[in-house]
N, CA and C of each residue as an Amber inpcrd file, in Angstrom:
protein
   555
 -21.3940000 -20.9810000   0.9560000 -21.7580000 -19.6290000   0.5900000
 -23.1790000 -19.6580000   0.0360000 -23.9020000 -18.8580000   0.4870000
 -25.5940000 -18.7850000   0.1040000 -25.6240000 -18.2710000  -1.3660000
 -26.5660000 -18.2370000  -1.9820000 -26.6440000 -17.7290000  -3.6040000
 -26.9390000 -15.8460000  -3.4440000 -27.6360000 -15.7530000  -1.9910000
 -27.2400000 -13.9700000  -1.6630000 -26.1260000 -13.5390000  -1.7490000
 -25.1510000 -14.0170000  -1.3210000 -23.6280000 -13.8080000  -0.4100000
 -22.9320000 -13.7510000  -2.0060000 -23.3580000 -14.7740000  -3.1950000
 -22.5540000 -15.2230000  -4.3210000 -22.7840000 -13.7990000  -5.4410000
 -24.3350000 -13.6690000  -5.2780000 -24.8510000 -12.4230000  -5.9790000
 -24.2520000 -10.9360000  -5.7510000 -24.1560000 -10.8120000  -4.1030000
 -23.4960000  -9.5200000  -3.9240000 -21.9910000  -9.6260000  -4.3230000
 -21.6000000 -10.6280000  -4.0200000 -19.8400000 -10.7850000  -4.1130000
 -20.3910000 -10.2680000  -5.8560000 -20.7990000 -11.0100000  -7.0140000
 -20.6640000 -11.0780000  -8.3420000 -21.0510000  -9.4040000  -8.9080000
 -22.3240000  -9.1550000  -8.7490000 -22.8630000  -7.8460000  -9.1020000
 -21.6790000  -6.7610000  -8.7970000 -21.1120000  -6.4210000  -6.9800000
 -20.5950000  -5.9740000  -6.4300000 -19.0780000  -5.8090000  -7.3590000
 -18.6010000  -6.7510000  -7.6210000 -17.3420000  -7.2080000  -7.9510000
 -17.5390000  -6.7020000  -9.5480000 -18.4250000  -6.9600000 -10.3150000
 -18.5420000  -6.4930000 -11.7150000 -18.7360000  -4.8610000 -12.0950000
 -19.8280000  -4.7090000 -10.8680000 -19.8060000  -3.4580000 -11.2800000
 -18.5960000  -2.1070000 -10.4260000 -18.1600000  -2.2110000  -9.6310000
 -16.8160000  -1.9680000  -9.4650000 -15.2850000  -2.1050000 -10.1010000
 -15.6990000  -3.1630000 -10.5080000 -14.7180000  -3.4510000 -11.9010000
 -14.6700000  -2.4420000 -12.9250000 -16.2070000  -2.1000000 -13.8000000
 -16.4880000  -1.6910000 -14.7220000 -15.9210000   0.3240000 -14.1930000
 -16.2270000   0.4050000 -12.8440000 -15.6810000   2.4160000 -12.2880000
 -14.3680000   1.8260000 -12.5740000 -13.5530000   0.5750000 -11.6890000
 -11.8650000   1.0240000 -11.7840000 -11.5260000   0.7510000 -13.0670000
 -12.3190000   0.4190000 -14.2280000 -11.7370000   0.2760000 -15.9500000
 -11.9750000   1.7220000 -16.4270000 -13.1340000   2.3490000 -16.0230000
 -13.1060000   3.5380000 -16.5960000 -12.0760000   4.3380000 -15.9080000
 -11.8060000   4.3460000 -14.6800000 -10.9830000   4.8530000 -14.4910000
  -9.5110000   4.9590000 -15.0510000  -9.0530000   3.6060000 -15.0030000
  -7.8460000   2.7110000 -15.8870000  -7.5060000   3.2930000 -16.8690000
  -9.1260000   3.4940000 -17.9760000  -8.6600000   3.9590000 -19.5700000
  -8.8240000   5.3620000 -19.9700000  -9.3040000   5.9280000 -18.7810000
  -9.1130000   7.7260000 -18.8950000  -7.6750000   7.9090000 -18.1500000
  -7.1020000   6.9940000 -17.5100000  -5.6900000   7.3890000 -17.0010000
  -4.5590000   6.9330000 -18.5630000  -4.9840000   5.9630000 -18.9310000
  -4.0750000   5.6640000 -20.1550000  -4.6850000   5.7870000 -21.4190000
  -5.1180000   7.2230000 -21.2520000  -5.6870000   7.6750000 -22.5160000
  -6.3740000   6.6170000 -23.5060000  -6.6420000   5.5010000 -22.6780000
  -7.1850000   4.6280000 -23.7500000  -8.3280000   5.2210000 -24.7930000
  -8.6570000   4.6600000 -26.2660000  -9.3380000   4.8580000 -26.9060000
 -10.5000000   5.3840000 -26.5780000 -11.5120000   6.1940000 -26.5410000
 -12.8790000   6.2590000 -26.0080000 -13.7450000   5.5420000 -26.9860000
 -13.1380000   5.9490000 -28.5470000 -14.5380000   5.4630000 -29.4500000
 -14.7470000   3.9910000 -29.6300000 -13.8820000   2.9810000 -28.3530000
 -14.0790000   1.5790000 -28.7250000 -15.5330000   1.6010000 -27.9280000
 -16.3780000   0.3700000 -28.8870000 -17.6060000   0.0440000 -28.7290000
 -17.0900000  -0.3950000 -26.9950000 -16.2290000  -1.0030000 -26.7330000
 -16.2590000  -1.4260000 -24.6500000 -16.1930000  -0.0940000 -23.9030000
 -15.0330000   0.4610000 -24.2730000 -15.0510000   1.8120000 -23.7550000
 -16.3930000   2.5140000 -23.6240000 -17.3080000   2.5210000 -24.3250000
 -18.4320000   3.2730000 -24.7420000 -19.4440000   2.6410000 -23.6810000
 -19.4430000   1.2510000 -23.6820000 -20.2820000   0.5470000 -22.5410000
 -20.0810000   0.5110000 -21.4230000 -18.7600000   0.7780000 -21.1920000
 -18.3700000   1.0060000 -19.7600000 -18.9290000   2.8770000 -19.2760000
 -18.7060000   3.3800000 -20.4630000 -19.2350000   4.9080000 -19.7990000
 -20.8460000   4.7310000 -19.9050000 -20.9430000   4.5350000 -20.4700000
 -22.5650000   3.9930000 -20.1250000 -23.3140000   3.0550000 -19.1510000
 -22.3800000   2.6650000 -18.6990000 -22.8740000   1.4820000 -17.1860000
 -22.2070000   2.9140000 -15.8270000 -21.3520000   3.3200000 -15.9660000
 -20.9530000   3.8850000 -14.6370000 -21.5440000   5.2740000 -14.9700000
 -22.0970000   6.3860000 -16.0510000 -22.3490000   7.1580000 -15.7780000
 -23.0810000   8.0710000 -15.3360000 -24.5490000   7.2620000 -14.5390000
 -25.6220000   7.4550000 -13.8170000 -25.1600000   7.8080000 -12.4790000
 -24.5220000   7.1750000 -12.4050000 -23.5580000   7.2480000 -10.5800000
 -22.6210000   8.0300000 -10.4470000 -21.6630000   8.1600000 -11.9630000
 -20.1580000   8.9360000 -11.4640000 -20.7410000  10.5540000 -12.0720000
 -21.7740000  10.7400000 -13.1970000 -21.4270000  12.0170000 -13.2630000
 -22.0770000  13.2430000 -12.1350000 -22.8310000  12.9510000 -11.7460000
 -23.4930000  13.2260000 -10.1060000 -22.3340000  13.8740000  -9.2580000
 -21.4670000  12.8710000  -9.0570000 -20.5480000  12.7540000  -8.1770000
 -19.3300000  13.7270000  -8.5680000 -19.2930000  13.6710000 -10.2140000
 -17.8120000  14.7270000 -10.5460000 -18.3290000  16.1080000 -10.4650000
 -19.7780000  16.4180000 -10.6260000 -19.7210000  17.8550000  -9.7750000
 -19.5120000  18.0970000  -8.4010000 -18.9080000  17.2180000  -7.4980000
 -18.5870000  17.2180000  -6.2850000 -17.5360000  17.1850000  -6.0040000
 -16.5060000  16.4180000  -6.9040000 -15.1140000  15.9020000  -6.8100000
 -14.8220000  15.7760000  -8.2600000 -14.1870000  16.7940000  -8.3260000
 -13.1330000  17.4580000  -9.1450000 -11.7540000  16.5350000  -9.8430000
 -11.7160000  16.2080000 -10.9170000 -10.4990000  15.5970000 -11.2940000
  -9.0910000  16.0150000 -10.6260000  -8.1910000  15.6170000 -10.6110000
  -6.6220000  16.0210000 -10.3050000  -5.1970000  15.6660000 -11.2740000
  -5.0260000  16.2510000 -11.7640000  -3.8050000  15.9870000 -12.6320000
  -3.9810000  14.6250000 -13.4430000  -5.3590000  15.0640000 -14.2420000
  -5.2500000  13.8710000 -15.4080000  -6.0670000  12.6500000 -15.2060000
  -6.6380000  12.7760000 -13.4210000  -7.3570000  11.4210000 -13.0540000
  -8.2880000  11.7870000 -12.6120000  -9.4130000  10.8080000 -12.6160000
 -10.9820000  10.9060000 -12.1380000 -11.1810000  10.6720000 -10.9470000
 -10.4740000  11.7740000 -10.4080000 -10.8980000  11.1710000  -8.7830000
 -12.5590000  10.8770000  -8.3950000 -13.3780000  11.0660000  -9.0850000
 -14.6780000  10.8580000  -8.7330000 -14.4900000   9.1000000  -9.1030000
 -14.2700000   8.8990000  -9.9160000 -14.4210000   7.3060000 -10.4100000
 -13.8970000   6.5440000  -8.9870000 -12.4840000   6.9830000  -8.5620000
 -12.1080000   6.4160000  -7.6180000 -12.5400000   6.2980000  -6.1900000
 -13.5060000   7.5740000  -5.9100000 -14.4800000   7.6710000  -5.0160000
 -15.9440000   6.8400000  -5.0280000 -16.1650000   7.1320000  -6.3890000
 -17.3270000   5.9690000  -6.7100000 -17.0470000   5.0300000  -6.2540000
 -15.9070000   4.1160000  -7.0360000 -15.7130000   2.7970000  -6.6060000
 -15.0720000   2.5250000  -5.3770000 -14.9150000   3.3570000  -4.6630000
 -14.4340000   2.8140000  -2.9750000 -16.0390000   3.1210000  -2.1210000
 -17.1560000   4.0480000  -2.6600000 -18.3560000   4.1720000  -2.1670000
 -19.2440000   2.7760000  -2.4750000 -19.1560000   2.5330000  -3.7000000
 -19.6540000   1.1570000  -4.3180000 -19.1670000  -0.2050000  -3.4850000
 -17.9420000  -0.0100000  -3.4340000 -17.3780000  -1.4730000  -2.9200000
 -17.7470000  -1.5100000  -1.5760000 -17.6040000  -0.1100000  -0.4010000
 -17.9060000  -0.1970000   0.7100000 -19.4130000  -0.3720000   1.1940000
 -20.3640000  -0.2690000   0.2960000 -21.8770000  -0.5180000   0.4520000
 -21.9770000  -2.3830000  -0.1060000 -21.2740000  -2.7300000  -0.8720000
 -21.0750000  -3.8140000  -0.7950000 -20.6120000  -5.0650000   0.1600000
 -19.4420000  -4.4200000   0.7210000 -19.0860000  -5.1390000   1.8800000
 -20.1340000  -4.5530000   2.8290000 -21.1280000  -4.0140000   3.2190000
 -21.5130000  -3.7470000   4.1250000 -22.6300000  -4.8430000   3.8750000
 -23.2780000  -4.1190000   2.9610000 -24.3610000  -5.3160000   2.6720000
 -24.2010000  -7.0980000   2.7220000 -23.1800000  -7.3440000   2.0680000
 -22.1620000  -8.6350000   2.6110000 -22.1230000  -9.2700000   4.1180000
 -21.6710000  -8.2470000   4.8100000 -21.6150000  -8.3110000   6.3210000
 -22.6590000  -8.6690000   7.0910000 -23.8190000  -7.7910000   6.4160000
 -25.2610000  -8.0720000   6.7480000 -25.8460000  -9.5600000   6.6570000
 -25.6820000  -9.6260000   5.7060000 -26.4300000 -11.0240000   4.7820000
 -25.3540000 -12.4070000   5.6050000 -24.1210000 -11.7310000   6.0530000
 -23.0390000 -13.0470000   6.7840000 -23.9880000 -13.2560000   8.3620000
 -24.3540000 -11.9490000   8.9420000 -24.9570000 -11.9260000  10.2420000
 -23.8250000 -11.6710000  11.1820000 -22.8300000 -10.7190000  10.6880000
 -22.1240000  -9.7890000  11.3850000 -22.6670000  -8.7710000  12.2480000
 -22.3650000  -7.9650000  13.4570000 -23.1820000  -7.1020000  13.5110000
 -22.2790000  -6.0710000  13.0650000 -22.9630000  -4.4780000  13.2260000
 -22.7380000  -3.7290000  12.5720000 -20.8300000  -3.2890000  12.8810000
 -20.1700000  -3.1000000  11.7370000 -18.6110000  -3.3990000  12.3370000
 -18.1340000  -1.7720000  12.1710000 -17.0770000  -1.4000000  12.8980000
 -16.7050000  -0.3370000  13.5910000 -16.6450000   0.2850000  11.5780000
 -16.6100000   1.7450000  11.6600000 -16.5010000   2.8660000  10.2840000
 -14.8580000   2.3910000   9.8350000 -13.9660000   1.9470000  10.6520000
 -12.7970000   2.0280000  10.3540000 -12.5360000   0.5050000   9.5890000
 -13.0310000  -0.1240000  10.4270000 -12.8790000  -2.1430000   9.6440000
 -14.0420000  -2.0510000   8.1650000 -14.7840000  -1.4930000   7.9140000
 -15.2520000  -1.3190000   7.0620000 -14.3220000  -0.4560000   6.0970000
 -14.1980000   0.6620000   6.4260000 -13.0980000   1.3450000   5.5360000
 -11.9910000   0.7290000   4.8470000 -11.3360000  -0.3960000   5.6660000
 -10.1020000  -1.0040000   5.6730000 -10.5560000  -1.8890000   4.5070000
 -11.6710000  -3.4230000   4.9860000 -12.2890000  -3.7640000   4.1470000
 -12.2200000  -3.4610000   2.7200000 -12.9130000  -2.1860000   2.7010000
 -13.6710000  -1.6300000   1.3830000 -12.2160000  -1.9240000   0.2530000
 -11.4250000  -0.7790000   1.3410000 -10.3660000  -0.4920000   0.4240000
  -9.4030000  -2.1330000   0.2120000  -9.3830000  -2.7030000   0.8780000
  -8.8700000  -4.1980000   0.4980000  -9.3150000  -4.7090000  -0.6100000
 -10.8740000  -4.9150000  -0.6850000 -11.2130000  -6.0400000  -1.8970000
 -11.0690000  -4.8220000  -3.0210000 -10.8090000  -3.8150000  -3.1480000
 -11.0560000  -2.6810000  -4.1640000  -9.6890000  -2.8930000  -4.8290000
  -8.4860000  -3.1810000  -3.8630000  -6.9910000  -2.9950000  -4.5070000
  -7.4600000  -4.6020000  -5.0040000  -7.8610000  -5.6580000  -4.3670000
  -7.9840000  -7.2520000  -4.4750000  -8.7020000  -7.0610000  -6.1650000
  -9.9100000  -6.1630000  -6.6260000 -10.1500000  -6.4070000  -7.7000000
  -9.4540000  -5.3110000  -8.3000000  -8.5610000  -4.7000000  -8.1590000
  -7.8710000  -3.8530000  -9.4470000  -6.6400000  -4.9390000  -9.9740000
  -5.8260000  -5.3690000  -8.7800000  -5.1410000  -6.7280000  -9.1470000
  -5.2280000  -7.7510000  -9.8620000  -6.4440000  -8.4510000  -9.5380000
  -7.5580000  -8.9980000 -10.1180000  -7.8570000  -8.7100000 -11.9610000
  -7.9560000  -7.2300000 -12.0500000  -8.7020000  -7.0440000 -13.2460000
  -7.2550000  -7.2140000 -14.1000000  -5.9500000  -6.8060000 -13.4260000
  -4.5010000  -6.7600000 -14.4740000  -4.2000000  -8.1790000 -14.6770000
  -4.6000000  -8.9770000 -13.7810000  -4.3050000 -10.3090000 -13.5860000
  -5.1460000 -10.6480000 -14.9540000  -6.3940000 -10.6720000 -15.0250000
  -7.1880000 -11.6220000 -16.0260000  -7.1150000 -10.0450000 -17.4330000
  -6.4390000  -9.5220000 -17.9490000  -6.1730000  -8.6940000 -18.6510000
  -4.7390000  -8.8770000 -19.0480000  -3.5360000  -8.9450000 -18.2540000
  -2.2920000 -10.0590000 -18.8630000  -2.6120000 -11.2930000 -19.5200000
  -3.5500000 -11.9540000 -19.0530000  -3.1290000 -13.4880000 -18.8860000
  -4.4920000 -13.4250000 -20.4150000  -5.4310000 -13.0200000 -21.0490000
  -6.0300000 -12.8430000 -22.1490000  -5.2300000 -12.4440000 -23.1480000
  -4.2150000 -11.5530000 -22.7520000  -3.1710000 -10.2530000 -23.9860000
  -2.3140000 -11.9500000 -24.1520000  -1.6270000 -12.7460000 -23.0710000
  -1.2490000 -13.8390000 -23.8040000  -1.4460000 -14.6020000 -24.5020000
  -2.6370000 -14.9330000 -23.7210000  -3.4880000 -15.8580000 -24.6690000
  -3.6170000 -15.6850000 -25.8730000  -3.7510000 -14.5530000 -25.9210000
  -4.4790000 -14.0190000 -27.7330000  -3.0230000 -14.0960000 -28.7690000
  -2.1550000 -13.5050000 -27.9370000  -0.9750000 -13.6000000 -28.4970000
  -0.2530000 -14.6870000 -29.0760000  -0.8780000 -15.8090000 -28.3970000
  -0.7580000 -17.3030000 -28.8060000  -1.5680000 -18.2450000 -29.8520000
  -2.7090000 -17.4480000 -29.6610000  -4.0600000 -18.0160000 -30.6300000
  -3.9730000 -17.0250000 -31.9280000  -3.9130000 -15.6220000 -31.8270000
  -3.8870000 -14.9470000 -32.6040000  -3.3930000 -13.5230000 -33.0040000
  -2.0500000 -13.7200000 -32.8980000  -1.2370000 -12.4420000 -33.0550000
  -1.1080000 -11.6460000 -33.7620000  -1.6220000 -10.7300000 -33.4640000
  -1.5530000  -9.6650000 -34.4900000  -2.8260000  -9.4660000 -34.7300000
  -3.8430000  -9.4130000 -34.5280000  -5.4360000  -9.6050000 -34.9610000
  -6.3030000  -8.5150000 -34.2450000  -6.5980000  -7.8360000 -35.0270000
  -7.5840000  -6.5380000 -34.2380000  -8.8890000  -7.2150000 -33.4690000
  -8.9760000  -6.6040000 -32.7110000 -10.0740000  -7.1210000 -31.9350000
 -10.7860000  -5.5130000 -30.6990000 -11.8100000  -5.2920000 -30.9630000
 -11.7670000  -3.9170000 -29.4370000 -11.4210000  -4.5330000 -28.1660000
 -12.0010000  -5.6680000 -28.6270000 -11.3750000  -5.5330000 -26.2940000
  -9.8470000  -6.1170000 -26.2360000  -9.1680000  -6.4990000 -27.0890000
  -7.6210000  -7.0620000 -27.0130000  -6.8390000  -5.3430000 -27.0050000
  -7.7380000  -4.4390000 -28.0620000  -7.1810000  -3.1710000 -28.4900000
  -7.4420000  -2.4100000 -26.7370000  -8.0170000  -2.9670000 -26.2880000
  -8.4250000  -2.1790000 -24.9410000  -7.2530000  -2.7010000 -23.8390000
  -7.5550000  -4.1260000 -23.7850000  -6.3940000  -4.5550000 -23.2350000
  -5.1620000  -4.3920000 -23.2380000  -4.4320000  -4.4880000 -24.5400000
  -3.3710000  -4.0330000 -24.9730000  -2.8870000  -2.6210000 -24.1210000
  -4.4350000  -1.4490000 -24.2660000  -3.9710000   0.0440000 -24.0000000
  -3.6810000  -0.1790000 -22.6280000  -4.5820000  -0.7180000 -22.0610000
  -4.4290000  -0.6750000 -20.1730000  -3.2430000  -1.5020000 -19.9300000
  -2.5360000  -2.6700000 -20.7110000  -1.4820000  -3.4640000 -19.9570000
   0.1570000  -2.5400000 -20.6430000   0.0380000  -2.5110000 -21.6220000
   1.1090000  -1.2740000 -22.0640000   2.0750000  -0.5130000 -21.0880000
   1.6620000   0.1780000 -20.2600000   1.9680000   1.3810000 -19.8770000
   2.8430000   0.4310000 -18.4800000   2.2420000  -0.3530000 -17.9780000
   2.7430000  -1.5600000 -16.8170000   3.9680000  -2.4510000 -17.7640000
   3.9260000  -3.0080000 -18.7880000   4.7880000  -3.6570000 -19.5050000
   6.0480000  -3.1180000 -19.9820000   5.6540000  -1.7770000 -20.4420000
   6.8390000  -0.7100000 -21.4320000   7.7330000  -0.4870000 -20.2980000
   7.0560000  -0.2680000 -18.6820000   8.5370000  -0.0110000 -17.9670000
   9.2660000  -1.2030000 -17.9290000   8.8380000  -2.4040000 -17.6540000
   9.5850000  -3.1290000 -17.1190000  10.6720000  -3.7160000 -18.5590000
   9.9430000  -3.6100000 -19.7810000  10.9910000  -3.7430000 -20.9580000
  12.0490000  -2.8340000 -20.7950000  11.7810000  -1.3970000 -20.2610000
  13.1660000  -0.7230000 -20.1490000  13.9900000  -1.3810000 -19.7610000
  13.8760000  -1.8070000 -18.4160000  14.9160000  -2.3900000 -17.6690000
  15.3090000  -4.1310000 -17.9820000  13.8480000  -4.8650000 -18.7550000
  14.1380000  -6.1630000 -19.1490000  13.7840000  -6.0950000 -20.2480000
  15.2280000  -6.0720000 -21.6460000  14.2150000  -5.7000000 -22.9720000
  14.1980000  -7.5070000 -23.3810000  13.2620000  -7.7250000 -24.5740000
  12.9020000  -8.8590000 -25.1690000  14.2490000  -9.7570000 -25.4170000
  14.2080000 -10.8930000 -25.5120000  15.8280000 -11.3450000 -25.5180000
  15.0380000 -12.6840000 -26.9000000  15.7980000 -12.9830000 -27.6840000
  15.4740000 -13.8550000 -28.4360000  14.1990000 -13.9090000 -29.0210000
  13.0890000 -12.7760000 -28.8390000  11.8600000 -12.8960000 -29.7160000
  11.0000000 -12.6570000 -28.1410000  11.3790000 -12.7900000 -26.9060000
  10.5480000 -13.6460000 -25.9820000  10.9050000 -12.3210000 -25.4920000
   9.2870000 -11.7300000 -24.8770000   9.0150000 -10.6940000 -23.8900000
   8.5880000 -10.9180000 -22.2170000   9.7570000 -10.9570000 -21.7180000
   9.4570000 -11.5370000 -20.4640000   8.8680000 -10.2090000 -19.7920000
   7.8870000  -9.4170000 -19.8910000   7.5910000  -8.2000000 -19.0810000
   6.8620000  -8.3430000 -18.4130000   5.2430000  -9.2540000 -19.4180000
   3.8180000  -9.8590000 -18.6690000   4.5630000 -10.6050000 -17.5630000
   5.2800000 -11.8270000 -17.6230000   5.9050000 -12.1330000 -16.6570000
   6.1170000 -11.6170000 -15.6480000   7.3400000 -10.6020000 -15.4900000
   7.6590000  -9.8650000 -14.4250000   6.3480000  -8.8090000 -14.1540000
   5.4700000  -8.3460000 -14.8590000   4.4270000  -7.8470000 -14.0050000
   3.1120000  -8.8610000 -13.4790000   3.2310000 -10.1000000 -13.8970000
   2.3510000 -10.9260000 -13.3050000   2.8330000 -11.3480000 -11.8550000
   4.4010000 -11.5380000 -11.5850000   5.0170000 -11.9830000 -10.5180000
   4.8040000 -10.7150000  -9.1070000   4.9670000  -9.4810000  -9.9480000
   4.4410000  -8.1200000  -8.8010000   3.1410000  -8.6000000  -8.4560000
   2.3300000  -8.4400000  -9.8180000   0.9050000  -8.4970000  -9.0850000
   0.3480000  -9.6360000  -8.1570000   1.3870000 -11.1380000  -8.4120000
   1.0170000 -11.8930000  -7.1900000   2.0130000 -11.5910000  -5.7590000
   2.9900000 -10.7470000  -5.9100000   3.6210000 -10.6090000  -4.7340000
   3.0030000  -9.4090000  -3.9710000   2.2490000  -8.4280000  -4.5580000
   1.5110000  -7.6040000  -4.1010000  -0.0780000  -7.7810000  -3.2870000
  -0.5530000  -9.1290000  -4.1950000  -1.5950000  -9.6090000  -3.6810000
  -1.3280000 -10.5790000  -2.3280000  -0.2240000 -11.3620000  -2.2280000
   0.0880000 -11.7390000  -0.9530000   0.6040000 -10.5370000   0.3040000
   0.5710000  -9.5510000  -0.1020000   1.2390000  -8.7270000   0.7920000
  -0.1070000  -7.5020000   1.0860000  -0.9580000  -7.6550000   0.5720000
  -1.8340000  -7.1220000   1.0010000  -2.6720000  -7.2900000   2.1250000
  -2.7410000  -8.3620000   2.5290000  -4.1900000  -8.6490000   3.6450000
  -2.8690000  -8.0580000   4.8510000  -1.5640000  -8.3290000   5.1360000
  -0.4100000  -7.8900000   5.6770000  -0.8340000  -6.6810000   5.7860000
  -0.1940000  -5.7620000   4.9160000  -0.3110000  -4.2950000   4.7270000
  -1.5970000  -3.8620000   5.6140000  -2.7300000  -4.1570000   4.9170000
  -3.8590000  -3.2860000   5.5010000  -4.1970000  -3.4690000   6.9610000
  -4.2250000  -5.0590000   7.5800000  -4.0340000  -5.5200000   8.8420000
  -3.9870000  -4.7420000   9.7700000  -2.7950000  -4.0090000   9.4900000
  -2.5960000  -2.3980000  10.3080000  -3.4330000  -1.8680000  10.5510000
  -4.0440000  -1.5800000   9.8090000  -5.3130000  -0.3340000   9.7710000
  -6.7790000  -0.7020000  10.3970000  -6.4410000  -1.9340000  10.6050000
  -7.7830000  -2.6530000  11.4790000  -7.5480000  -2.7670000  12.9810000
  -8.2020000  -1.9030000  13.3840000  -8.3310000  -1.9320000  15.0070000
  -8.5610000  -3.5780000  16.0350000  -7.4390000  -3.6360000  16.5230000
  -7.7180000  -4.9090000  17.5600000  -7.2600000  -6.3570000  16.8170000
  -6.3300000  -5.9090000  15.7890000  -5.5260000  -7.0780000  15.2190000
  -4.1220000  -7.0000000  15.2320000
C-alpha cells in the first residue's frame, strides 16, 4: 500500500467517523456540552450545516449528517480508486462501495467504543472521564436492550459481549449482503 492510498484510507476514515459520531450522539441524545462532543461539531460543521438547509432532519435524526458522510466516504473511495489506477467504475459499484466501508466504519467505531467502555471498566470503574461519559452514552442504548433479554448474572454483564458477537457477525455478512447490489458479481 503506497503512503497516498494509507493517507486517503486514514483522513477519509477519520473524518467520516467524526459525521457518523455526530450523528450517533444527536440520535442518543448524547451530552452536547462535553468538550468531544463540542469538537466533533466543530470539525463537521463547515460541511454539514450547508447541507441541512437542503436536507431536512426526520423524526429525531440528521439526515444531513448521514448524507454528508455517505457524500464524504464516496469521494473517498473514488479518489482511492484513482490513486489504485482503476478506471473510472460504473455510479452503481461506487455507490455500493461507498455505502460498504461507511456501515464497515460505523461497526468499526462500536467495535473500538465497546472494547475502551471495557477496558476502562477494568482499569477504572467508576471514574468520570468526557470521552468514557461519551462512550458510555453511544454504547448504552445497544447494551440496555440486550440486558432486557440477558440481565447481569453474578455481578457479570454479558451484553458488550452479545453486542460485540452481532457486530462481528454483521461485519462478516456484509461484503455478502451488498455483493448484490454490484453489477456483474
Amino acid at each position: 500500500m503506497s503512503i497516498i492510498t494509507f493517507l486517503i484510507d486514514t483522513i477519509g476514515s477519520l473524518f467520516v467517523m467524526a459525521i457518523l459520531l455526530r450523528f450517533l450522539l444527536q440520535l442518543v441524545k448524547a451530552d452536547f456540552y462535553n468538550p468531544i462532543s463540542q469538537a466533533i461539531v466543530k470539525v463537521t460543521s463547515p460541511l454539514l450545516n450547508p447541507l441541512r438547509k437542503l436536507i431536512p432532519g426526520f423524526g429525531g435524526m440528521d439526515i444531513a449528517a448521514l448524507a454528508l458522510a455517505f457524500i464524504v466516504q464516496g469521494v473517498f473511495v473514488v479518489l482511492k480508486m484513482k490513486v489504485l489506477g482503476y478506471m473510472q467504475l460504473p455510479l452503481g459499484t461506487v455507490a455500493v462501495l461507498t455505502l460498504y466501508f461507511l456501515l464497515k466504519t460505523l461497526l468499526d467505531l462500536y467495535t473500538f467504543a465497546l472494547i475502551i467502555m471495557v477496558i476502562a471498566s477494568w482499569v477504572a470503574p467508576g471514574s468520570y472521564n468526557p470521552g468514557l461519559m461519551l462512550l458510555h452514552q453511544l454504547t448504552e442504548p445497544l447494551c440496555s436492550r440486550v440486558r432486557k433479554v440477558i440481565p447481569p448474572m453474578g455481578g457479570l454483564d454479558f451484553s458488550v459481549m452479545v453486542v460485540m458477537f452481532a457486530i462481528f457477525f454483521l461485519k462478516e455478512l456484509l461484503p455478502n449482503i451488498l455483493r448484490v447490489g454490484l453489477p456483474g458479481v
